[in-house]
C-alpha positions in Angstrom: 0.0 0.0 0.0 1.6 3.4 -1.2 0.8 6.5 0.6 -2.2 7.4 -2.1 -4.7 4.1 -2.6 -5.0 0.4 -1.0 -4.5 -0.8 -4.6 -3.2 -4.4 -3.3 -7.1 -4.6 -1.7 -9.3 -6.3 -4.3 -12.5 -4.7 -3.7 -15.2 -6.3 -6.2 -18.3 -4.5 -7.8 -21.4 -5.1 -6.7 -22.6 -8.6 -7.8 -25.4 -7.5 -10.5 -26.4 -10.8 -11.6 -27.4 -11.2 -7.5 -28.7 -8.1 -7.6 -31.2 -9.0 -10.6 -32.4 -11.9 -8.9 -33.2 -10.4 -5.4 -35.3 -7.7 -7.6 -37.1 -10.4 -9.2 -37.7 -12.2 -6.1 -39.1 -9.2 -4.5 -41.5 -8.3 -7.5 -42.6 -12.0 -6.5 -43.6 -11.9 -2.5 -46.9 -10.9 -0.9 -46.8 -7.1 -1.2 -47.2 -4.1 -3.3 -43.9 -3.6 -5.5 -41.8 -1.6 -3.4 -43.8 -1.6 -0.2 -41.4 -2.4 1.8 -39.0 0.5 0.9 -35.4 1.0 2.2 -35.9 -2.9 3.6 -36.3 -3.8 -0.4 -33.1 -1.8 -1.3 -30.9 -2.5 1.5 -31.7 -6.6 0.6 -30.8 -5.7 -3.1 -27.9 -3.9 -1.9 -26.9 -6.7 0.8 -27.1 -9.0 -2.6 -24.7 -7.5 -4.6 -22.5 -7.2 -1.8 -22.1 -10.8 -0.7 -23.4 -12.2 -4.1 -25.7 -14.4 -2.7 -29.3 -13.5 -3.8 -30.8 -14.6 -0.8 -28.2 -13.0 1.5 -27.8 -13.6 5.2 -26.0 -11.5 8.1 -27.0 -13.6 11.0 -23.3 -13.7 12.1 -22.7 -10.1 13.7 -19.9 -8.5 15.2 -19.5 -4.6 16.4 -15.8 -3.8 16.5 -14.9 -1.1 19.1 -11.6 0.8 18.4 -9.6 2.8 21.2 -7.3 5.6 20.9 -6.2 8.7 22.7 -5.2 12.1 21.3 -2.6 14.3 22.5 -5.4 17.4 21.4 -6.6 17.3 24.8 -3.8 18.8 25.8 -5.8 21.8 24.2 -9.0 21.4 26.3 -11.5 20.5 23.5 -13.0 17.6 25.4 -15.1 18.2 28.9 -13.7 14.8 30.0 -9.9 14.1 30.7 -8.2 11.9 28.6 -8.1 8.4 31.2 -11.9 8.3 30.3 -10.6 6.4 27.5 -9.2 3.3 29.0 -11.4 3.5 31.7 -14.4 2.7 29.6 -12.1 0.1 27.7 -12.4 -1.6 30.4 -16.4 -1.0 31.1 -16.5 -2.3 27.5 -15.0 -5.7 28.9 -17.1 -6.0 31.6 -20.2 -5.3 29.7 -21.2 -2.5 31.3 -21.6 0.2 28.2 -24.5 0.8 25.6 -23.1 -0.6 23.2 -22.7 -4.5 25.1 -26.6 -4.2 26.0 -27.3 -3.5 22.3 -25.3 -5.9 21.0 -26.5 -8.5 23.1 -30.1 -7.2 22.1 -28.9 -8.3 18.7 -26.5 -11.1 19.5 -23.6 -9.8 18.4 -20.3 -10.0 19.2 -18.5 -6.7 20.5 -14.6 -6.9 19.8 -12.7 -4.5 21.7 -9.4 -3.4 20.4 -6.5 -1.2 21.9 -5.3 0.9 18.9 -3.5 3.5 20.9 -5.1 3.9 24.3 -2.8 6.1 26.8 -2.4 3.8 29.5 -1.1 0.4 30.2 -4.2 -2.2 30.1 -4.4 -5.1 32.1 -4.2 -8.1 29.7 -7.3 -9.4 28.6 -8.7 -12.9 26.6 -11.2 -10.2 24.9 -8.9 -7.5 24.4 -7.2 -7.7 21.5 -4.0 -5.7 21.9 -3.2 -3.6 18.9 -1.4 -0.7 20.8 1.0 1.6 18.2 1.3 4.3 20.4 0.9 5.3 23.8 -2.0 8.2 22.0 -1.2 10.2 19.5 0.7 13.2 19.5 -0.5 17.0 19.6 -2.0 17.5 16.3 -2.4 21.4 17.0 1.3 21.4 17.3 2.6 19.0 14.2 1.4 15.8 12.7 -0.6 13.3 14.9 1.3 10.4 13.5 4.0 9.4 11.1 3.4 7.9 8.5 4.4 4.8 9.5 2.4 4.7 12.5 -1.0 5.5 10.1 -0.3 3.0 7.8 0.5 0.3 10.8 -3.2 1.1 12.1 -4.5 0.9 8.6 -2.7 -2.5 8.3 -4.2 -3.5 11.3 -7.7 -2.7 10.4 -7.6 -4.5 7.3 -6.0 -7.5 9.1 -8.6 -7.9 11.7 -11.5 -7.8 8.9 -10.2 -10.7 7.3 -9.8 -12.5 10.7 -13.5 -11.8 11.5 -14.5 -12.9 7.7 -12.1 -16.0 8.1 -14.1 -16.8 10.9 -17.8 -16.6 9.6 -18.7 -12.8 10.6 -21.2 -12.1 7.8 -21.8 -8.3 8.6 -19.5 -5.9 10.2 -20.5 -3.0 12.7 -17.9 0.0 13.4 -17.4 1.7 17.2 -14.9 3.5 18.6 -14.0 5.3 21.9 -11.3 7.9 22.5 -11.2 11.3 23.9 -10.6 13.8 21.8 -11.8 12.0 19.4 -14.3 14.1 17.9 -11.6 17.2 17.0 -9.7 14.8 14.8 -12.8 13.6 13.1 -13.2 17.4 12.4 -10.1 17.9 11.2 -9.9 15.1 8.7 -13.4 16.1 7.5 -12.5 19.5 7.3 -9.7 18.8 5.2 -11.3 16.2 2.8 -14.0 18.0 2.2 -12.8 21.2 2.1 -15.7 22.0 4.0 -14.7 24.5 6.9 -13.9 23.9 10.5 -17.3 25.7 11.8 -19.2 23.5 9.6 -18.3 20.9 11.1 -17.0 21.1 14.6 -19.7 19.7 17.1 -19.8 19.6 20.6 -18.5 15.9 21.5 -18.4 14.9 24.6 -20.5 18.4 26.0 -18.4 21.1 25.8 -20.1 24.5 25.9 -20.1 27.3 23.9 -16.3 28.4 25.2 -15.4 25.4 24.7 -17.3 24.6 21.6 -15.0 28.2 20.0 -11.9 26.9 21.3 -12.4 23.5 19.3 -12.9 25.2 16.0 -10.0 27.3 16.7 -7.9 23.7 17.3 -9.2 22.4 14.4 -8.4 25.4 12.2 -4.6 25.5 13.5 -4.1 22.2 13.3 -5.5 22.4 9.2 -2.6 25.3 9.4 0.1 23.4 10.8 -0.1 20.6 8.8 -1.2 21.5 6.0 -2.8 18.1 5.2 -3.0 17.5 1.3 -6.5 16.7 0.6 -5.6 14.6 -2.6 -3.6 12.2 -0.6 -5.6 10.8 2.2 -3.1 8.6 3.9 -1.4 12.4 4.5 -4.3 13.6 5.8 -4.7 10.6 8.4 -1.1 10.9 9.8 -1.7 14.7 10.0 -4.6 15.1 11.9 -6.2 11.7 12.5 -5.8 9.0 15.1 -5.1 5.7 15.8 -8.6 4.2 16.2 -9.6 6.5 12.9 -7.1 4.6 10.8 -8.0 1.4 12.1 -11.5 1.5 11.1 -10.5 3.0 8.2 -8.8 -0.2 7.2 -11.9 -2.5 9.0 -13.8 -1.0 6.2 -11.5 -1.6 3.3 -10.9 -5.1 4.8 -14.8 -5.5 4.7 -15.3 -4.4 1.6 -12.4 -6.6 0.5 -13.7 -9.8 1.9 -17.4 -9.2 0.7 -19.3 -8.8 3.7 -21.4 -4.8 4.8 -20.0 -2.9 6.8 -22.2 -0.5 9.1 -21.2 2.9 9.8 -22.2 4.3 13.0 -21.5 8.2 13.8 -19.5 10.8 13.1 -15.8 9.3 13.9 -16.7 6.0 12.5 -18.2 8.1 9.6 -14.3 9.8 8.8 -12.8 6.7 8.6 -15.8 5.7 6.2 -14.6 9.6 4.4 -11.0 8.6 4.2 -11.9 4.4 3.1 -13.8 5.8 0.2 -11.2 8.1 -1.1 -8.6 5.4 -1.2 -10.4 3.2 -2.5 -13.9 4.4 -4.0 -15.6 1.1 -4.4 -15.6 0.5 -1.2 -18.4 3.1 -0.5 -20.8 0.3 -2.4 -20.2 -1.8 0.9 -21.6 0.8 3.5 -24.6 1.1 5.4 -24.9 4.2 7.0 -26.9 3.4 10.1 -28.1 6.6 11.6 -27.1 10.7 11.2 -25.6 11.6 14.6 -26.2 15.2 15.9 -22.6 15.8 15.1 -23.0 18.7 12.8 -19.6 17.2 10.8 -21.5 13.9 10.5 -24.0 15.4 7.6 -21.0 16.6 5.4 -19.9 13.1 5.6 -22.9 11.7 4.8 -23.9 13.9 1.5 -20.2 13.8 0.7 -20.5 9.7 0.6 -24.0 9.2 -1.0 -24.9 7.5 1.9 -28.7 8.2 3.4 -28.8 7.1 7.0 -31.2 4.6 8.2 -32.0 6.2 11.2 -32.2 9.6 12.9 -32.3 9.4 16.8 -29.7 12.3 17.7 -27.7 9.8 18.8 -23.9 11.3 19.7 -22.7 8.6 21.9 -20.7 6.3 19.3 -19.2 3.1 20.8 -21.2 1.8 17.2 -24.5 2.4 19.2 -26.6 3.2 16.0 -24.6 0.5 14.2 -26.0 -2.0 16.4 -29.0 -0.5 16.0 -29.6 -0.9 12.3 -28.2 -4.4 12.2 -31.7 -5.1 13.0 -32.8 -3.0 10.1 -30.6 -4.9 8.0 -31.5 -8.6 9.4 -34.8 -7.7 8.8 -33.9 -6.9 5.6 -32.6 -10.5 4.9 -35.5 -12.0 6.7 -38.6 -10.3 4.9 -36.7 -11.4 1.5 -36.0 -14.7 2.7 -39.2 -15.6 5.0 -42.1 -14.5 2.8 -44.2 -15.9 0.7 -44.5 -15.2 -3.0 -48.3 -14.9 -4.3 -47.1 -18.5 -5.7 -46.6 -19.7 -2.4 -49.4 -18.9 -0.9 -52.3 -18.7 -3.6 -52.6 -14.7 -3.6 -53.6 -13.3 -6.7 -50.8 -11.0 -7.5 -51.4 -7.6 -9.4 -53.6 -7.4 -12.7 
């Protein structure tokens, strides 16, 4: 992988002939054409991903990156930085959202140490993927090297094809790390072009002191480092973080082994940002699963194609709204799968 596209990932187009099929199976079952709406395109979609025309993502798993950034040296989070491994650790006891609603959905939640700021006590479901000890200030230099961006990205990639290796059919993205939200600004700010007001939110609280002194972060880090918007692997060293470019590569590693992958909010929506500027095709393999109240998070969006399944201004992350539209996209599956056809069960289908 060269600092400008994932180019040894294959990522396929979507399966038409699948496609084709799941349309004409779905002109076929017990409803009005189209009656079903988004359910109807995701299972279309959810076809040409896997290839399968009756596709199935009964085999979940939410993946939960961890990183800290050295921006909060700045003060643009209202909690302090150990927050971070401190909920690691509620993650592993079960304790956060995102455990209740993946057991709700019987997923798995994988928890992974990109580059949390503390020594963690070793874990059997912690999977121990530290680069760096958090990432350095971004307000005062670049946040990584450029090794250390494309180690995460590796990493990412790597754990995709361990979950698809081991029968994961559908793939939801989380994240933790304080701080978190400011670099999600940043490298939205600098792939879009959009600028730092637009898309600065509030993260973790902050008030409107707090809220001013983030933009201002964002915009001297975008000065700083002048990240070159052409070359996103640049832009990720600059001003993005560890747990950023590992779900950056989860999705490319998705993608690559034909499974969906879920985007949840606005941090696991700039790793989607920087995924489909390396490699473009793999936007074809996202679901986005909700629009966070993020302001950045819409930009991200629209800039994508993506439409959101959901809209509960959610901000929490952890892949909360992920989780969520799993069931959206199971049922999906299920309606195309489970229902009759006017054949089936003696309906007299549309004159």
């Amino acid at each position: 992988m060269n600092a400008r596209t994932a180019s040894d990932l294959k990522i396929s187009a979507l399966d038409e002939v699948a496609m084709a099929a799941t349309r004409r199976r779905q002109a076929q079952l017990t409803k009005p054409a189209g009656s079903l709406g988004r359910l109807e395109e995701l299972s279309i979609q959810l076809a040409g991903i896997t290839g399968q025309a009756m596709p199935s993502v009964s085999q979940k798993a939410v993946v939960v990156m961890a990183g800290d950034h050295g921006v909060t040296a700045e003060g643009v989070s209202a909690y302090p930085s150990e927050v971070t491994g401190q909920m690691v650790l509620n993650f592993l006891h079960g304790g956060a959202a995102i455990n209740v609603l993946a057991r709700q959905i019987g997923a798995r939640v994988v928890v992974v140490d990109m580059g949390v700021g503390a020594d963690l006590e070793p874990n059997p479901n912690l999977m121990d993927r530290k680069i760096a000890f958090g990432t350095a200030n971004m307000a005062g230099g670049p946040a990584m090297t450029p090794g250390q961006a494309e180690s995460a990205l590796r990493t990412g990639i790597e754990l995709a094809k361990e979950l698809v290796a081991d029968g994961v059919q559908i793939i939801g993205t989380g994240e933790m790390g304080i701080g978190n939200t400011t670099a999600a600004s940043a490298v939205t700010a600098a792939l879009t072009g959009a600028a730092p007001a637009r898309v600065v939110g509030r993260g973790t609280g902050v008030d409107d002191e707090g809220l001013a002194r983030k933009v201002t972060v964002v915009e001297r880090s975008l000065a700083v480092n002048r990240p070159d918007p052409e070359d996103p692997m640049d832009v990720l060293a600059k001003v993005g973080g560890y747990e950023i470019a590992g779900l950056t590569g989860l999705i490319l590693g998705g993608a690559a082994g034909g499974i969906p992958v879920v985007i949840d909010g606005f941090i696991t929506g700039a790793a989607a940002l920087l995924a489909g500027r390396l490699e473009p095709a793999a936007v074809n393999y996202m679901i986005a699963s909700h629009q966070s109240v993020e302001i950045g998070h819409k930009v991200i969006l629209e800039d994508l194609g993506l439409e959101p399944l959901l809209k509960l201004e959610l901000r929490l992350g952890e892949g909360t709204g992920a989780a969520l539209a799993m069931t959206l996209v199971e049922a999906a599956c299920r309606t195309l799968a489970e229902m009759a056809t006017f054949g089936d069960a003696g309906v007299t289908d549309r004159q």
